[in-house]
Biopython code that builds the backbone (N, CA, C, O; Angstrom):
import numpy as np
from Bio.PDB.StructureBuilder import StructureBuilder

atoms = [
    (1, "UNK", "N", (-25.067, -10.589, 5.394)),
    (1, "UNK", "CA", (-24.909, -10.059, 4.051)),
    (1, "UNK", "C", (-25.010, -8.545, 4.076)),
    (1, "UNK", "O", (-25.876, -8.006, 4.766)),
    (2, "UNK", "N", (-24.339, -7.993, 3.505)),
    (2, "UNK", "CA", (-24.489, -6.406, 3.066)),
    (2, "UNK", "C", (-25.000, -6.137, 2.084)),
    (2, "UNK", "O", (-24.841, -6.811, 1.066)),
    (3, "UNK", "N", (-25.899, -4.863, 2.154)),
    (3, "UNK", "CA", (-26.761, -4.146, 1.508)),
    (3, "UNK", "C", (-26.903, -4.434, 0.031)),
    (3, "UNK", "O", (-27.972, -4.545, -0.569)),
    (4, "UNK", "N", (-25.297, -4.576, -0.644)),
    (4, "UNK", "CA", (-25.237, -4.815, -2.382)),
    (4, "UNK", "C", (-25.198, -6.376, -2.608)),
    (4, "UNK", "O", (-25.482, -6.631, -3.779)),
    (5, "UNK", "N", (-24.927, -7.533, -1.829)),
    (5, "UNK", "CA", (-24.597, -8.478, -1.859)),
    (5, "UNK", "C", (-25.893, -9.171, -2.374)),
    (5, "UNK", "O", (-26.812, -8.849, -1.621)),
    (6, "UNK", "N", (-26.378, -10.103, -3.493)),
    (6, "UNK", "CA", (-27.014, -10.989, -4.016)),
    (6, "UNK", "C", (-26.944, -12.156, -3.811)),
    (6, "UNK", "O", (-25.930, -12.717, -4.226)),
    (7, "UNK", "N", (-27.935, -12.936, -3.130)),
    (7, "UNK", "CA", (-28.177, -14.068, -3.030)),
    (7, "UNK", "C", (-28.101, -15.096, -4.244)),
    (7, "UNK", "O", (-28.798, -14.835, -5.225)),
    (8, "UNK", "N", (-27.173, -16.446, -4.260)),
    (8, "UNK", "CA", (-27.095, -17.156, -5.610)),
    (8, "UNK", "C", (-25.533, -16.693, -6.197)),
    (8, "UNK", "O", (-24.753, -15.932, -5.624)),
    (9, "UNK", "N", (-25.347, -17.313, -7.373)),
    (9, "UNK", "CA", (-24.122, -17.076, -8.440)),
    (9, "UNK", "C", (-23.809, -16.216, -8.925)),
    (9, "UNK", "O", (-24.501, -15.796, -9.853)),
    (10, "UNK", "N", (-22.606, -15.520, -8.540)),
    (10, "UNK", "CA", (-22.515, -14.089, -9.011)),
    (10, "UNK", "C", (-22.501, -14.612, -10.763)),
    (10, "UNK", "O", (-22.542, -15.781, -11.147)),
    (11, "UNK", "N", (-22.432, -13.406, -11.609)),
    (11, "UNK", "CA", (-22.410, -13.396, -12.808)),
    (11, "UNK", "C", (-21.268, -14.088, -13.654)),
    (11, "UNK", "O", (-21.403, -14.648, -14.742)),
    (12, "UNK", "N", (-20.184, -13.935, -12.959)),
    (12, "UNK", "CA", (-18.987, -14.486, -13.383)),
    (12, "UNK", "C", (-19.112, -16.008, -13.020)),
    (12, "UNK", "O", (-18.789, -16.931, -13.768)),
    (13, "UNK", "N", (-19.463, -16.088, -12.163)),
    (13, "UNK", "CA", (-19.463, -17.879, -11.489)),
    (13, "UNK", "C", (-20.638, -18.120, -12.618)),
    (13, "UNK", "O", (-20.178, -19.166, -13.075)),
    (14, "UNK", "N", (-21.782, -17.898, -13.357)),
    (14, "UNK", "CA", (-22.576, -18.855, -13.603)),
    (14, "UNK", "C", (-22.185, -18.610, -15.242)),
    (14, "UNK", "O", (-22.835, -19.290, -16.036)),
    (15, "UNK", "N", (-21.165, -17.682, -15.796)),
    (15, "UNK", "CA", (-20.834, -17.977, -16.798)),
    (15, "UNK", "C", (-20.145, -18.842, -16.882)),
    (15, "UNK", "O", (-20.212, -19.667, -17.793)),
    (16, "UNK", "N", (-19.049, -18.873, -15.652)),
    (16, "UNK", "CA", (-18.094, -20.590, -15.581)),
    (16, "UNK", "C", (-18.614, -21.800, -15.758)),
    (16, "UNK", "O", (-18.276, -22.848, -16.308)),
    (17, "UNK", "N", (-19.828, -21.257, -14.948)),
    (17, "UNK", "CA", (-20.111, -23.004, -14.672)),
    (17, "UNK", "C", (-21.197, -23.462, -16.086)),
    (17, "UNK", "O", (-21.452, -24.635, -16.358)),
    (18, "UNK", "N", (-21.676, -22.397, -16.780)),
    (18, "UNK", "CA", (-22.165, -22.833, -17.746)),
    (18, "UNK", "C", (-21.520, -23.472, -18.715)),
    (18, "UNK", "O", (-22.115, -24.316, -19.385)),
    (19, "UNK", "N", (-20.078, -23.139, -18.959)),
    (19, "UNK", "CA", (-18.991, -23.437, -20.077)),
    (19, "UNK", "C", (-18.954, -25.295, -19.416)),
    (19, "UNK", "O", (-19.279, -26.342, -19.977)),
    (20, "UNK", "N", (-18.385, -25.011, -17.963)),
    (20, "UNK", "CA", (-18.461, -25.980, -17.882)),
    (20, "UNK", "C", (-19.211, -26.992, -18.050)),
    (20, "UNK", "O", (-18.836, -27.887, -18.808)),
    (21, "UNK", "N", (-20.365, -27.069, -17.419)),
    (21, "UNK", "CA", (-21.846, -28.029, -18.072)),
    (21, "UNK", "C", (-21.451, -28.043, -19.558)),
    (21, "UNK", "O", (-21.237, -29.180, -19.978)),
    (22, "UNK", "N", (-21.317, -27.149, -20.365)),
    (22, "UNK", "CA", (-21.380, -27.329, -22.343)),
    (22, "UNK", "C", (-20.394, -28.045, -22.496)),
    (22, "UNK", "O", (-20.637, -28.918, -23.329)),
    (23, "UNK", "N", (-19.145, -28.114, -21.995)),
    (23, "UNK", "CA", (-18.237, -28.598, -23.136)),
    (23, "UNK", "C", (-17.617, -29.790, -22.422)),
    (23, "UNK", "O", (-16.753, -30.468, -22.978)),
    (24, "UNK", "N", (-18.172, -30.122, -20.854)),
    (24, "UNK", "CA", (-17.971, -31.441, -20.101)),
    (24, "UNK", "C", (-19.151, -32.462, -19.573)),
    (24, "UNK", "O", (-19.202, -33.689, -19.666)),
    (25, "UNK", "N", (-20.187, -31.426, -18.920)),
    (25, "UNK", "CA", (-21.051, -32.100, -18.269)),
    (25, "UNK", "C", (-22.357, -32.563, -19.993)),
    (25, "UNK", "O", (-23.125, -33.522, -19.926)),
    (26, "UNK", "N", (-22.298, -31.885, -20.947)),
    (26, "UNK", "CA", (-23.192, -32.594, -21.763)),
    (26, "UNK", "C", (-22.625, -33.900, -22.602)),
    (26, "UNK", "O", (-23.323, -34.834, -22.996)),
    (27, "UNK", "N", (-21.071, -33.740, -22.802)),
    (27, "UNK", "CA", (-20.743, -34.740, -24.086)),
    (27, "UNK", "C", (-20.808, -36.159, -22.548)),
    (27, "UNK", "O", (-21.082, -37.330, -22.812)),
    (28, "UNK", "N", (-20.612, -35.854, -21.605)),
    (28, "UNK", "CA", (-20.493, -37.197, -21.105)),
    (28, "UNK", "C", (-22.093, -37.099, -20.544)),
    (28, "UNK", "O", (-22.417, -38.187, -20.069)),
    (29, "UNK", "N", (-22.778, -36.466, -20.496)),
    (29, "UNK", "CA", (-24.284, -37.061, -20.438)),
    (29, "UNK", "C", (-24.675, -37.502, -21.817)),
    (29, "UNK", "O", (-25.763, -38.054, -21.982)),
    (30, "UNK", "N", (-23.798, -37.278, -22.887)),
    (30, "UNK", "CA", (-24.397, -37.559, -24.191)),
    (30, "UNK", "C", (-24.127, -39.543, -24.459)),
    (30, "UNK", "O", (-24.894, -40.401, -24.896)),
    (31, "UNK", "N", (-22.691, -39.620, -23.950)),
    (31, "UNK", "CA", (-22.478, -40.322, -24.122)),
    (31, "UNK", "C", (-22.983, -41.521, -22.779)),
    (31, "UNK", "O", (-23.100, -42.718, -23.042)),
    (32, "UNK", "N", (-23.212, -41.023, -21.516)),
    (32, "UNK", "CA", (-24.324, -42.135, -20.886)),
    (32, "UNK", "C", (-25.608, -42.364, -21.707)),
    (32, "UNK", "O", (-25.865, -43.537, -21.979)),
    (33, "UNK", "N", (-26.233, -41.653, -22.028)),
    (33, "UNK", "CA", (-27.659, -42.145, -22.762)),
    (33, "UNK", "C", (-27.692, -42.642, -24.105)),
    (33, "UNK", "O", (-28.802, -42.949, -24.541)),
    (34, "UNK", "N", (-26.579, -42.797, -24.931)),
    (34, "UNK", "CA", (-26.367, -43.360, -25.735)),
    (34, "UNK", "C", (-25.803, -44.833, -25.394)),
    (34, "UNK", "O", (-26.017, -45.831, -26.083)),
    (35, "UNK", "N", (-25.024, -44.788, -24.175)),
    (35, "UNK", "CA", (-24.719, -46.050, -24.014)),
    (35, "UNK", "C", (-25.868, -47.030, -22.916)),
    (35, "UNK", "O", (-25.923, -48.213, -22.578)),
    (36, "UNK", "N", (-26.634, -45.864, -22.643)),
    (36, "UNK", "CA", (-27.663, -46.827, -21.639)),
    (36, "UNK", "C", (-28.785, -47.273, -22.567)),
    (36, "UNK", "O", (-29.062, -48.458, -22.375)),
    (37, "UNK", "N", (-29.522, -46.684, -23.521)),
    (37, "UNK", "CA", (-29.930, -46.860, -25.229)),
    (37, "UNK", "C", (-29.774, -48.264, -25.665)),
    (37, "UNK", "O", (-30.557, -49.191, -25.870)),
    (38, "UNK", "N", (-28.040, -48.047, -25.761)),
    (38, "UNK", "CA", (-27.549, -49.177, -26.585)),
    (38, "UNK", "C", (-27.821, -50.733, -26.166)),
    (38, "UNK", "O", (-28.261, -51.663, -26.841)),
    (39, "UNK", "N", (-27.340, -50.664, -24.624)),
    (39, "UNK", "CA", (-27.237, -51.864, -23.535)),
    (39, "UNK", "C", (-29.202, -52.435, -24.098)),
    (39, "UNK", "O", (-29.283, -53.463, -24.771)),
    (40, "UNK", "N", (-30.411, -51.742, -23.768)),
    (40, "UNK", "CA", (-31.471, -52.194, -24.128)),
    (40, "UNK", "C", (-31.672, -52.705, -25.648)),
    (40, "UNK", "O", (-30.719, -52.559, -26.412)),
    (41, "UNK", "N", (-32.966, -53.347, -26.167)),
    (41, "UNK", "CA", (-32.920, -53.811, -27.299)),
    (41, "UNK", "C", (-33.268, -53.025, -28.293)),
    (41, "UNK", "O", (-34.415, -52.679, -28.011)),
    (42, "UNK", "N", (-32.963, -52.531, -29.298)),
    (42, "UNK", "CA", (-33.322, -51.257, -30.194)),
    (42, "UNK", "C", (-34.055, -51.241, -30.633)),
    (42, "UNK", "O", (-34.381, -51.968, -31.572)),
    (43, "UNK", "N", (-34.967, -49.913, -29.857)),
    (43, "UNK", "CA", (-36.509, -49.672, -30.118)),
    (43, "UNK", "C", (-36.903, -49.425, -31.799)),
    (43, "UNK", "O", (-36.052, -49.564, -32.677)),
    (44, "UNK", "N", (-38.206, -49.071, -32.059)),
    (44, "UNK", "CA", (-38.457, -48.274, -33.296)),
    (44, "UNK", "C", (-37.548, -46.979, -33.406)),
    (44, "UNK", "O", (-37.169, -46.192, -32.538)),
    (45, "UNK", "N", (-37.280, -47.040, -35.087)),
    (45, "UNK", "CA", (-36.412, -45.478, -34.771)),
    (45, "UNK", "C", (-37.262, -44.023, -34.235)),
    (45, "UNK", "O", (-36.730, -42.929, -34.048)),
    (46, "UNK", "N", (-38.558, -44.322, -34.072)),
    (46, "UNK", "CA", (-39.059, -42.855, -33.934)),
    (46, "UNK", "C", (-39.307, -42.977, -32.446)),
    (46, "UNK", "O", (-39.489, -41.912, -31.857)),
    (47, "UNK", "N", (-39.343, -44.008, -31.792)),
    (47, "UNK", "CA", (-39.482, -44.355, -30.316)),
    (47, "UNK", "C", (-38.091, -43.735, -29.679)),
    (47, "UNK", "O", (-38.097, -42.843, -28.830)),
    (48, "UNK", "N", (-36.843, -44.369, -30.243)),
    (48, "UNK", "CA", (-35.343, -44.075, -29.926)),
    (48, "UNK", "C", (-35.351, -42.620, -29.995)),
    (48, "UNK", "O", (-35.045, -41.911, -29.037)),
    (49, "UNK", "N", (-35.784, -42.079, -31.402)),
    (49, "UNK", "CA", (-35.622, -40.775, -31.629)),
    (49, "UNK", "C", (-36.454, -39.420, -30.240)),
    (49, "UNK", "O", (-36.078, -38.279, -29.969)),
    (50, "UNK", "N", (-37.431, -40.096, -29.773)),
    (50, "UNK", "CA", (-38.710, -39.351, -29.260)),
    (50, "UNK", "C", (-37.648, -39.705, -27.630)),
    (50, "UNK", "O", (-37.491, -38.783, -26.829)),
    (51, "UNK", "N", (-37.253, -40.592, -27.459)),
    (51, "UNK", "CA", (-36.574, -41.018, -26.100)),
    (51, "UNK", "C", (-35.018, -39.745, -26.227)),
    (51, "UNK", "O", (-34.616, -39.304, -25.150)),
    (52, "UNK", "N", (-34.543, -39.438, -27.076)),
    (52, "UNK", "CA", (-33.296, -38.628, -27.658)),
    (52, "UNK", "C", (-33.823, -37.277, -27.138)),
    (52, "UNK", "O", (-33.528, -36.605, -26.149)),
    (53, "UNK", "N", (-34.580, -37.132, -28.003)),
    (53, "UNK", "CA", (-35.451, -35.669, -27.989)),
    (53, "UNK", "C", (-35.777, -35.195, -26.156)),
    (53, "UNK", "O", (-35.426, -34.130, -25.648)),
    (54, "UNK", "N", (-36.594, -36.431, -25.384)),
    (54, "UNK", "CA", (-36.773, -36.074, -24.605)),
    (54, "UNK", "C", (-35.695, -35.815, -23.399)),
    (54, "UNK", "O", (-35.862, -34.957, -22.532)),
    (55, "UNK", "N", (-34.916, -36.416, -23.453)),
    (55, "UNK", "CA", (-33.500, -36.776, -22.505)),
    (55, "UNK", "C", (-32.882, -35.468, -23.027)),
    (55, "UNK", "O", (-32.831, -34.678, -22.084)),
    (56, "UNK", "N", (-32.473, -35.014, -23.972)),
    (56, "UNK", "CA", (-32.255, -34.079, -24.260)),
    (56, "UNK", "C", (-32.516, -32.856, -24.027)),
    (56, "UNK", "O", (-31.606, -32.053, -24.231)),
    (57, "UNK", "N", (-33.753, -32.386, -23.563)),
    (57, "UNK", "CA", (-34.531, -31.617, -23.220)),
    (57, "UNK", "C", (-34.183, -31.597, -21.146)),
    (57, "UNK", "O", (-33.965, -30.532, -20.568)),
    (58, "UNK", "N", (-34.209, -32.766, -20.503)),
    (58, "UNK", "CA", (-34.516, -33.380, -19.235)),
    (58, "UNK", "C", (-32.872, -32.769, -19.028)),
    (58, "UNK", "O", (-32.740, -32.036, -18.047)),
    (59, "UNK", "N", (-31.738, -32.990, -19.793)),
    (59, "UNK", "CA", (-30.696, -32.651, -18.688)),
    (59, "UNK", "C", (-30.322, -31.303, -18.353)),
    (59, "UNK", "O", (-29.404, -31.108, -17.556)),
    (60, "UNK", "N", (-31.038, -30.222, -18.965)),
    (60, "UNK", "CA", (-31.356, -28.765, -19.032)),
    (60, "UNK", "C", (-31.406, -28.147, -17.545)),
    (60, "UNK", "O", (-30.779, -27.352, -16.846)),
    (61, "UNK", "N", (-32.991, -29.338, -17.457)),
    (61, "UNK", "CA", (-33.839, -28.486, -16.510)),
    (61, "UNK", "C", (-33.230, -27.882, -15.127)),
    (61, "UNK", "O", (-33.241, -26.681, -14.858)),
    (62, "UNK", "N", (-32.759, -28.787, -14.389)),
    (62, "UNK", "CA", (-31.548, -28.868, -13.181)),
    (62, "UNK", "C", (-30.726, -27.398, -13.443)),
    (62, "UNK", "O", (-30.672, -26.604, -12.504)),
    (63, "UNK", "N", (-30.224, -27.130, -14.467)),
    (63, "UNK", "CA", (-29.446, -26.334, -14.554)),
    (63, "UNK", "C", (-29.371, -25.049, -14.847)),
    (63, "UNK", "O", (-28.445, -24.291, -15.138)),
    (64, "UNK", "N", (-31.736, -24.827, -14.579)),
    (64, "UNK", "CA", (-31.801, -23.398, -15.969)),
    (64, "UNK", "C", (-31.193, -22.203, -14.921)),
    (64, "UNK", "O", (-30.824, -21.178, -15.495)),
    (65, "UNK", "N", (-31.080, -22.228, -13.729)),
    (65, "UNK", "CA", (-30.815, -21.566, -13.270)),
    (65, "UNK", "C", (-29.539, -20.829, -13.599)),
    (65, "UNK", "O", (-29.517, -19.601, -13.508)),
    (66, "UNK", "N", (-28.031, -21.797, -14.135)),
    (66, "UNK", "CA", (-26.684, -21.446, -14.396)),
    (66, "UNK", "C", (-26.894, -20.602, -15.626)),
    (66, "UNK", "O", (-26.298, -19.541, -15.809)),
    (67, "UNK", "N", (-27.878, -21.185, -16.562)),
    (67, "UNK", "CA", (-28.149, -20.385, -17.574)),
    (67, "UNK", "C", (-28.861, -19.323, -18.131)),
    (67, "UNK", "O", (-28.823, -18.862, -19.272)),
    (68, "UNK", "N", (-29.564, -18.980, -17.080)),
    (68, "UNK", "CA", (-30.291, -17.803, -16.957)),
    (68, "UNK", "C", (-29.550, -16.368, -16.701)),
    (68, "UNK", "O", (-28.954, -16.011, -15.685)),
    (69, "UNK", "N", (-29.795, -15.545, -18.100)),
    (69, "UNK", "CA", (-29.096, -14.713, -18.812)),
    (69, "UNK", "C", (-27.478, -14.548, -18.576)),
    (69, "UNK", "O", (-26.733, -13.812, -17.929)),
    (70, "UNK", "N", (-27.402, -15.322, -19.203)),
    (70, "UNK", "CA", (-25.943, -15.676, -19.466)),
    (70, "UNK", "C", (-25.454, -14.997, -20.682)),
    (70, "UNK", "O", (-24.313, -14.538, -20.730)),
    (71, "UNK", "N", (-26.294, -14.920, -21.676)),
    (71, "UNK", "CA", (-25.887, -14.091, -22.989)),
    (71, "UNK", "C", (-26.084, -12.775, -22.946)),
    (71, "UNK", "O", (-25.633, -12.112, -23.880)),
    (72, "UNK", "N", (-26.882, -12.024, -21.732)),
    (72, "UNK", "CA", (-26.555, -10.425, -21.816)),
    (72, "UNK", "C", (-25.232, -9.980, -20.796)),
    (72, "UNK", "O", (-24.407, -10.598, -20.124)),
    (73, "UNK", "N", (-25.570, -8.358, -21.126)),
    (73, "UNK", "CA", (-24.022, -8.287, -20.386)),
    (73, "UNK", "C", (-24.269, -7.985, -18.817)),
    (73, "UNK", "O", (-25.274, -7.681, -18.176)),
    (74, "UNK", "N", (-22.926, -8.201, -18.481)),
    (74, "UNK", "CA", (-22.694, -8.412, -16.721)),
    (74, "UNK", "C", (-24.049, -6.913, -15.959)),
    (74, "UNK", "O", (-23.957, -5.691, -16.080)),
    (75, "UNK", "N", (-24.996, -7.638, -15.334)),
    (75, "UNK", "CA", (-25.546, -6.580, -14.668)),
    (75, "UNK", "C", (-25.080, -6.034, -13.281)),
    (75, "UNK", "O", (-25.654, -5.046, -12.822)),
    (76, "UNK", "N", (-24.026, -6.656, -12.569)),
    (76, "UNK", "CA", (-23.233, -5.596, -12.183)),
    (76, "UNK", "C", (-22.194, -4.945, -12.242)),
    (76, "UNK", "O", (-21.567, -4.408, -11.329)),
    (77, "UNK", "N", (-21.910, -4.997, -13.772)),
    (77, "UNK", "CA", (-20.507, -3.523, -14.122)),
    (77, "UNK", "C", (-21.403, -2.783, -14.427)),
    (77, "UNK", "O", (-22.531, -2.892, -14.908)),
    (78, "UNK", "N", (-20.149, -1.266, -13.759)),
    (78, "UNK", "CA", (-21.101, -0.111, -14.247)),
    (78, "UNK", "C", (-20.805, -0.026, -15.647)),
    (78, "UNK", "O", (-19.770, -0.579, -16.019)),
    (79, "UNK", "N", (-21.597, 0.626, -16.584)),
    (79, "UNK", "CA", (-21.336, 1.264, -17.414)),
    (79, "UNK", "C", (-21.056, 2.257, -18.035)),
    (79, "UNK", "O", (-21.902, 3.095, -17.720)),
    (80, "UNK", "N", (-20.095, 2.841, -19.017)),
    (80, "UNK", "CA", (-19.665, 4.590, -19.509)),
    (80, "UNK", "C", (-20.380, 5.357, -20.130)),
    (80, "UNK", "O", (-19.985, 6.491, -20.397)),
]
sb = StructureBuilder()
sb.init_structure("model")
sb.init_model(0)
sb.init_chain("A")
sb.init_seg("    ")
for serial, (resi, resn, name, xyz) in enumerate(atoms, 1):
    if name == "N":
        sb.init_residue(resn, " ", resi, " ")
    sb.init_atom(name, np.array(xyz, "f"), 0.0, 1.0, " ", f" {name:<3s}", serial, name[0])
structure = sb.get_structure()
């Protein structure tokens, strides 16, 4: 590696891959846990709800890395 080179996802790659995870990798994790949910016998709604909440939270974690500052701007362009 040379001197400027960063270890990990450049800035551009982990904005990709974040889009990607949002608008592919969640609706079809949305739709496994709704259908793995369904297949069992239907809990209390605040049990279902608290199982939602948490799964919800769980498919994040794996990924905080892609999303870590993703909403500021590119820290390696220079700036004018």
């Amino acid at each position: 590696m040379s001197g400027g080179d960063k270890p990990g996802l450049s800035y551009k790659a982990r904005r990709r891959w974040s889009l990607v995870l949002l608008l592919v990798g969640l609706p079809a994790y949305i739709v496994a846990v709704v259908t793995v949910v369904n297949w069992l016998d239907r809990p209390p709604i605040w049990l279902e709800l608290l199982v939602y909440i948490l799964l919800g939270i769980l498919w994040v974690l794996p990924f905080k890395f892609v999303f870590r500052g993703v909403g500021k701007e590119d820290p390696d362009q220079e700036s004018d």
